[in-house]
C-alpha positions in Angstrom: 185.3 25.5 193.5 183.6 25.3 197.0 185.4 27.8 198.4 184.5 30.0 195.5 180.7 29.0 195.8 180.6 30.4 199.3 180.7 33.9 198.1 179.1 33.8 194.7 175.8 35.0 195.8 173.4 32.1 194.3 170.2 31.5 196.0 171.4 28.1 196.1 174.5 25.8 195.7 174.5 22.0 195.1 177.4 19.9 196.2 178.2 17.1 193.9 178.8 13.2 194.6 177.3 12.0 191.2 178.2 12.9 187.7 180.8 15.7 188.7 182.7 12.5 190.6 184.6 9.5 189.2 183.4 6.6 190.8 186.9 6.0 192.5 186.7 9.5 194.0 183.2 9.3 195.8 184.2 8.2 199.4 186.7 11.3 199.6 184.1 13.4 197.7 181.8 12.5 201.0 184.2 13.6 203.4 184.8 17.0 201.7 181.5 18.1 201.5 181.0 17.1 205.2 183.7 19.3 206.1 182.9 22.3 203.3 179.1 22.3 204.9 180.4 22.2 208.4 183.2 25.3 208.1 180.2 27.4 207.5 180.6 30.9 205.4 177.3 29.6 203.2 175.0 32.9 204.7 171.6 32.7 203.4 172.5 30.4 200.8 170.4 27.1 200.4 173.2 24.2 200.9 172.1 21.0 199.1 173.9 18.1 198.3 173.6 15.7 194.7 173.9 11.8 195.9 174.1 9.2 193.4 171.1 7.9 192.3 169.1 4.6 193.6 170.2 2.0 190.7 173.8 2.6 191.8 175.6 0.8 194.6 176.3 4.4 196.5 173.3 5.8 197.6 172.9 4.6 200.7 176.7 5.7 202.1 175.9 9.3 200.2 173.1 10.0 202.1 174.3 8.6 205.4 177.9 10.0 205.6 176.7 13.6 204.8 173.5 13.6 206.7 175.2 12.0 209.7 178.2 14.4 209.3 176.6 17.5 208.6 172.6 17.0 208.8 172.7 20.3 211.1 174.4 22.7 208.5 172.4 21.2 205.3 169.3 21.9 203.8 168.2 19.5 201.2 169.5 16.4 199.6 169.1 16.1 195.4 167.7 12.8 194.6 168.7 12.3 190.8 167.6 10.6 188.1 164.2 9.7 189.9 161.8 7.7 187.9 159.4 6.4 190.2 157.3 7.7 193.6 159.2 4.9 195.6 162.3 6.3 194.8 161.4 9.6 196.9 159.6 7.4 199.6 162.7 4.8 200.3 164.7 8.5 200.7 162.3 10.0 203.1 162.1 6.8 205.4 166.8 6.6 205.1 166.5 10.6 205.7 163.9 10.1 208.8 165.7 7.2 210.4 169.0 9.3 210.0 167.1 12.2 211.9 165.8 10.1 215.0 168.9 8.7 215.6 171.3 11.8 215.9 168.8 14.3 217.1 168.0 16.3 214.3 164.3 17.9 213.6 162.5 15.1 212.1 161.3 16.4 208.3 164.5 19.0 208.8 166.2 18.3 204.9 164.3 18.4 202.3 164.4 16.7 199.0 164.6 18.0 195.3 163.6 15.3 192.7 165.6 15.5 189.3 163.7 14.5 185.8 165.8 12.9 183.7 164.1 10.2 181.6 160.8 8.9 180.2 160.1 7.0 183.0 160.2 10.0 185.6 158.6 12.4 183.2 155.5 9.8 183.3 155.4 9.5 187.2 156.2 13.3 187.4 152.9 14.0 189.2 153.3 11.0 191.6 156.9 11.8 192.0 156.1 15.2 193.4 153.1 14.2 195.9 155.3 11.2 196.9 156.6 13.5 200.0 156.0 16.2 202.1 159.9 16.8 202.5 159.9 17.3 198.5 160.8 20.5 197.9 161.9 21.2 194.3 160.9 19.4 190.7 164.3 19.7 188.3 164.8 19.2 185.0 168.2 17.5 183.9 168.6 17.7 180.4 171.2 15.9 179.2 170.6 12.8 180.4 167.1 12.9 179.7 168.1 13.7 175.8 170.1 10.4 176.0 166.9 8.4 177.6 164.8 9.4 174.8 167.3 9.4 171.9 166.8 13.2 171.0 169.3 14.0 168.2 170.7 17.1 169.5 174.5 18.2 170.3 173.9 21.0 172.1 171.4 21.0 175.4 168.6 22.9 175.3 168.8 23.7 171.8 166.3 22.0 169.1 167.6 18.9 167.2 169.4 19.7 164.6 168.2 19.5 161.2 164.2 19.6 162.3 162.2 21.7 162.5 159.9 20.1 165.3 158.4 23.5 167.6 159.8 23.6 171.0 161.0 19.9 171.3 160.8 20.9 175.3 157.5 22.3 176.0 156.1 19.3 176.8 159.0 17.9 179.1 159.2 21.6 180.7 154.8 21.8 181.2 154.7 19.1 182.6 157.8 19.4 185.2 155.6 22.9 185.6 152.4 21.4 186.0 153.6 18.6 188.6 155.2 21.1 190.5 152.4 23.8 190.6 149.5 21.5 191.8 151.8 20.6 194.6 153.3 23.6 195.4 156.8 22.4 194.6 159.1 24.7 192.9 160.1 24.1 189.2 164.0 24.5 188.2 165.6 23.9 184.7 168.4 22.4 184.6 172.3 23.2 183.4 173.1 24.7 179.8 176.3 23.5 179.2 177.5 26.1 176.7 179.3 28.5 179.9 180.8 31.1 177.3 177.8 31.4 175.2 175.6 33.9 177.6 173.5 34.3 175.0 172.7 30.9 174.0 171.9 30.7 178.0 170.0 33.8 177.8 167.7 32.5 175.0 167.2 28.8 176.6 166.5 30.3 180.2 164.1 32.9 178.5 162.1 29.6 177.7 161.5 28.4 181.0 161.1 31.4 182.9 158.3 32.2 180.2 156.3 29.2 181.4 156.8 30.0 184.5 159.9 28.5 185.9 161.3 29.3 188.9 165.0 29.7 188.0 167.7 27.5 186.5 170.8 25.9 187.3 173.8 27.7 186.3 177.5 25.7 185.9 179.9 29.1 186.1 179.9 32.1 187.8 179.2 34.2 184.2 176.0 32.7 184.1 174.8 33.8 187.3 174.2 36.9 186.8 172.1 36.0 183.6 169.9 33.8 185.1 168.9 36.2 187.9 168.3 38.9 185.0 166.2 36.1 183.0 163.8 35.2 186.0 162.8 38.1 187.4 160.8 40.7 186.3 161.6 43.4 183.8 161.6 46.6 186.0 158.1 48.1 184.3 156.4 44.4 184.9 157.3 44.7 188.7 156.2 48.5 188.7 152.8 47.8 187.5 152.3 44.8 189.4 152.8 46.9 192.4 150.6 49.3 191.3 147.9 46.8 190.9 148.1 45.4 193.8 148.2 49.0 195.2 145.2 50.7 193.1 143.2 46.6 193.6 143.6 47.4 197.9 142.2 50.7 197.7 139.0 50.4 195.0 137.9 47.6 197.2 138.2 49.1 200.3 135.0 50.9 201.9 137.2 54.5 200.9 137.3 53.1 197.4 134.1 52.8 196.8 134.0 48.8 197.2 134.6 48.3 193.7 135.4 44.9 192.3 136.5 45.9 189.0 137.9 48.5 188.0 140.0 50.7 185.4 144.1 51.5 186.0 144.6 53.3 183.1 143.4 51.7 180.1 143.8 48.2 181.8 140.7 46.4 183.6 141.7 45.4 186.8 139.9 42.5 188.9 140.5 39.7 191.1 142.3 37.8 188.7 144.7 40.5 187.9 145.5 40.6 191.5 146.8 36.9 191.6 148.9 37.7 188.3 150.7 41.1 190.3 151.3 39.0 193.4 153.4 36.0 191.5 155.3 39.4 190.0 155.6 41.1 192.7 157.3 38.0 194.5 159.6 37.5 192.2 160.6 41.3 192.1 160.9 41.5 195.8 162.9 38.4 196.0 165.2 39.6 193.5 165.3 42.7 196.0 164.2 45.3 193.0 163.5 48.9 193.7 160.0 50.4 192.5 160.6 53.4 190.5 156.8 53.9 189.4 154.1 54.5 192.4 150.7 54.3 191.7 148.6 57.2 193.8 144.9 57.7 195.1 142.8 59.4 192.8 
């Protein structure tokens, strides 16, 4: 599975010491990923590594095995199942102490904080602004159902039975909203469904509709959904673009200095600006072609 993660093209990939690991398996689990983030082949890909979280009796050898092993070729440590701002503290000061004494850039790894019960979901906000090295608010599903008692067999689908709304928004809006005010990014977590593309389809549609920043994906046929899903639809990036485009010239001196003004049948202003540029980013990350070019009247 490593091997084949090298070369699937994800923007990131997540090695696993916790849930994916029996508990007898972890030491050798250590020494595998040290050696899988050391061989190199990753390319642009964001390496991150899942430790065990901070009620078990692992943590600690987790985070100082791999960062002392292979602090140079990794990019972030996932801290799950976080429920409280001290979690994310007690990491940063293991993480900085690791750095000082074998050299590394101090504040070099980051740290993406998991949600996955009540508790963390409360201290979400404090959570997030607990650390400068956070980088990354995720939602973990599953285990958060089984915190709160949801009655549900499938994740990210509504208990079933009721007929309760979106039984996520408020979990998801307020990962979102913790992540937003400090300029974190939010992820959803795994749908664990892999052959149903369109049950994925349909539960990432969710979160990318708030505003999400992408989701986790468990198989390689879900990949290619989930970049679909988050970025733009090709006519949403082309008239960002053009916005942005037709906003730059109307108020430029040649453009008459105009603050708002008409593209079409649309009223364009400031605001509309911000709007193109978070579509825009997300159309030119996902490396998408224009095919629609606004021109000066």
């Amino acid at each position: 599975m490593i091997d084949k993660a090298r070369g699937l093209g994800a923007d990131q990939v997540f090695l696993d010491i916790e849930d994916a690991v029996a508990p007898l398996a972890k030491p050798e689990a250590r020494k595998n990923i040290v050696a899988a983030l050391n061989e190199g082949g990753w390319g642009d890909t964001i390496r991150s590594v899942r430790v065990n979280d901070w009620t078990t009796q692992w943590t600690y050898l987790d985070v100082v095995e791999v960062v002392e092993g292979a602090g140079a070729n990794l990019d972030a440590i996932m801290l799950p199942k976080v429920q409280t701002p001290e979690q994310v503290v007690a990491l940063d000061l293991l993480l900085t102490q690791i750095e000082k004494s074998t050299g590394l850039e101090i504040g070099r790894i980051g740290i993406e904080a998991q949600i996955e019960n009540a508790l963390g979901l409360t201290n979400v906000n404090a959570i997030a602004a607990a650390s400068q090295r956070v980088e990354t608010i995720i939602f973990g599903p599953a285990d958060f159902m089984a915190s709160i008692n949801m009655k549900s067999l499938v994740v990210g689908e509504q208990p079933q039975g009721y007929d309760v709304g979106d039984a996520y928004h408020h979990i998801l809006m307020s990962i979102l909203m913790a992540a937003r005010a400090y300029d974190k990014q939010a992820i959803d977590g795994p749908y664990l469904q892999i052959k149903d593309i369109e049950g994925f389809r349909r539960v990432a549609g969710r979160s990318a509709a708030l505003g999400f920043d992408g989701k986790w994906v468990l198989h390689p046929g879900q990949l290619e959904p989930a970049n679909e899903v988050y970025s733009p639809r090709q006519g949403d990036y082309d008239h960002a673009e053009n916005i942005l485009d037709a906003y730059d010239f109307f108020t430029s001196e040649a453009g008459g200095k105009l603050g708002a003004v008409m593209l079409g049948d649309e009223m364009i202003d400031e605001a509309s600006r911000k709007m193109a540029l978070v579509i825009s980013a997300k159309g030119r990350a996902a490396a998408m072609t224009r095919q629609d070019t606004w021109h000066r009247p």
